[in-house]
N, C-alpha and C positions, 0 to 999 in steps of 0.2 A: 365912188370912183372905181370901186374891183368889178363892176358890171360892165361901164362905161372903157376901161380896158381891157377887158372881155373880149366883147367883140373887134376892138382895134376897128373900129368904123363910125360914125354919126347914128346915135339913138336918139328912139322919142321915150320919151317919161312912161308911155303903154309897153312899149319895149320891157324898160328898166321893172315895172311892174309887174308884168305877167312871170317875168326872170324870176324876181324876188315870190312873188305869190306861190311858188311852186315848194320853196322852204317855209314861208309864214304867210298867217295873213298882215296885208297890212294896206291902206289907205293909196287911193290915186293920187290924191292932194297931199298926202306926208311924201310921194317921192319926188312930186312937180318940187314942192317947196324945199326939199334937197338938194336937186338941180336946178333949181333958182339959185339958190345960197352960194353953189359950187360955181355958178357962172360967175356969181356979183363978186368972189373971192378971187376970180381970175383962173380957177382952177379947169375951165371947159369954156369952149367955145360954143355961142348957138347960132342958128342959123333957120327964119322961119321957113313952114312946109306947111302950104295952106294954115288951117287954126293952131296948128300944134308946130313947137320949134322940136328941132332936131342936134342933139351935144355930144360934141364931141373934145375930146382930153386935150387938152392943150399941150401936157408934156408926158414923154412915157412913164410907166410906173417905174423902172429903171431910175430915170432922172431925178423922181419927187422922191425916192427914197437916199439919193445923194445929195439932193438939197436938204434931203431934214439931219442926214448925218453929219452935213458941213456945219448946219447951223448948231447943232447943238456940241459938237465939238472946236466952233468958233466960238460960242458962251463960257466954255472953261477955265480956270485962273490957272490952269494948269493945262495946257495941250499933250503936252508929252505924255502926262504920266493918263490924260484921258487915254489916249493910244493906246499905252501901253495894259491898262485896264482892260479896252477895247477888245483887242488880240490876243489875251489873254481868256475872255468868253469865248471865243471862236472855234469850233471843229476844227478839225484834220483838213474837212473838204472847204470851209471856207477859208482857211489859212491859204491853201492851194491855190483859190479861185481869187484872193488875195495879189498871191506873187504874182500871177496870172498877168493880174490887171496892170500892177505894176511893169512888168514886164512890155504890155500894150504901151502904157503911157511914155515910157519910155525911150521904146524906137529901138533898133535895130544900132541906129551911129551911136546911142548914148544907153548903156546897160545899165543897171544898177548895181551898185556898188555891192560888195560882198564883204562889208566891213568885220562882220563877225567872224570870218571865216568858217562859218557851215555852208558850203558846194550843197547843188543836189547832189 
């Protein structure tokens, strides 16, 4: 998937190869059958081009990494205290890029609360 949103465009499997072959060697047929897998998973769309199809990402890497943070903080017996775990691993710079978001989601009419009372 990190080649295929790479380029943010429609690759062919020769693409994804010669990308990859430039750090390792490794097989035509081991990358087809990844982007085979990555299609049949829903993960890529294809679209043929003469003999060979051409895949592209279905959603941005942005998104697949908020889906897998949902999901796996929607598994917990505990949300809160997952959070608060969470937030607890995070930098300086992703606390920041945090409020950030929060602040996006939020809107301009509806701010987030300041419960704690720490102001920037």
């Amino acid at each position: 998937m990190t080649r295929v949103w790479k380029w943010n465009r429609p690759v062919t499997v020769r693409e994804v190869l010669e990308d990859l072959q430039q750090e390792r060697s490794i097989a035509y047929t081991t990358v087809m059958t990844v982007l085979d897998n990555l299609h049949q998973k829903g993960w890529v769309r294809r679209e043929a081009e003469g003999r060979a199809y051409r895949y592209e990402a279905v959603s941005t890497r942005a998104a697949y990494a908020a889906a897998l943070m949902n999901e796996a903080w929607s598994r917990s017996d505990n949300p809160a205290a997952a959070l608060v775990a969470f937030f607890g691993m995070m930098s300086p710079e992703q606390r920041e890029a945090l409020s950030d978001a929060v602040r996006m989601v939020a809107g301009p009419d509806n701010p987030p609360s300041d419960e704690g009372g720490q102001g920037r």
